[in-house]
N, C-alpha and C positions, 0 to 999 in steps of 0.2 A: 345367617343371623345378622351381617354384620349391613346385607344387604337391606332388610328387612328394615333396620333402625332409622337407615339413610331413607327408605319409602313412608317412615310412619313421619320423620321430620318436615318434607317434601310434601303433607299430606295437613301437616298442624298450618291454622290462619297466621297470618303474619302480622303482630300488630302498627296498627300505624305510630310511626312516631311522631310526637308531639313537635312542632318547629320551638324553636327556641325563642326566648323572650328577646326581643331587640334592646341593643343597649345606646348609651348616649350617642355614640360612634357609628352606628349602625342606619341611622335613621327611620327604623321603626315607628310606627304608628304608636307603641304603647311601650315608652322606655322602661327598662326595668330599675329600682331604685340602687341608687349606687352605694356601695358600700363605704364604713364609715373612711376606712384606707385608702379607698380611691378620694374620697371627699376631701381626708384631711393634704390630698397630695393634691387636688384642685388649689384649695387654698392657698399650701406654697407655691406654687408655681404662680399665682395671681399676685402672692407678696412680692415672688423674684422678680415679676413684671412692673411692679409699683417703684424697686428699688433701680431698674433699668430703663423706664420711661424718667424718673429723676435724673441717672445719671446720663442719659443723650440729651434732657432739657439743659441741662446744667453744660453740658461739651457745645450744642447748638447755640448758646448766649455768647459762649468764649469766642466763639468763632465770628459769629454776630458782630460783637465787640471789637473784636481785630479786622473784620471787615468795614468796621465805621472809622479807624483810626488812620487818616492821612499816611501817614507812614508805609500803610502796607500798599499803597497802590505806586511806591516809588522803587518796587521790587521784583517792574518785571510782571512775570505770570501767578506770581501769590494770589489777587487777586479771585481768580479764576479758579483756582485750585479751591480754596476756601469757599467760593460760593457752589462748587458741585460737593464739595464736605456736606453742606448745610441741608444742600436738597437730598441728598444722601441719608442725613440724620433726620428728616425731618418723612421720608420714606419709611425711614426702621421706627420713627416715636408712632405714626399711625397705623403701622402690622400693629408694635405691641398694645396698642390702644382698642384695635380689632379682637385680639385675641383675651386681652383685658375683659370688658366688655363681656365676651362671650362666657368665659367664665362666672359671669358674677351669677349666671344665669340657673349655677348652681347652691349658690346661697342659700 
């Protein structure tokens, strides 16, 4: 009998499964819409981005600043230090400007 069940199983079509809908991440041809949870977590993360391109604009000026002031070039390697700061900050403000950017795409 118990053979029997295992042959009528083995005998039934197998349906095809549907592929799944691609999501934003996926790169799918035909994204599926995203939910309001994911959406409102887009947004934060595009506010935290607003608040964090601010504050490396804001540390990039200081630095700027302290790089234009006579003083610091009587200290030695300050100089140097501060200008790989700057290209350093000025690397992390255009990620978050890319990444910025990309989010808004969800708006």
């Amino acid at each position: 009998e118990r053979l029997e069940r295992t042959r009528e199983k083995q005998d039934k079509p197998v349906k095809a499964k549907r592929p799944k809908a691609a999501g934003p991440d996926t790169g799918g041809d035909h994204p599926r819409p995203l939910s309001k949870n994911r959406l409102q977590q887009l947004k934060e993360r595009r506010t935290a981005l607003e608040q964090e391109i601010s504050a490396l604009e804001q540390r990039k000026s200081a630095l700027e600043l302290e790089l234009a002031d006579p003083e610091t070039y009587r200290s030695g390697g300050r100089p140097s230090e501060l200008a790989a700061a700057v290209e350093e900050i000025k690397k992390s403000i255009a990620g978050a400007y890319r990444e910025w950017e990309r989010l808004l795409e969800y708006d």
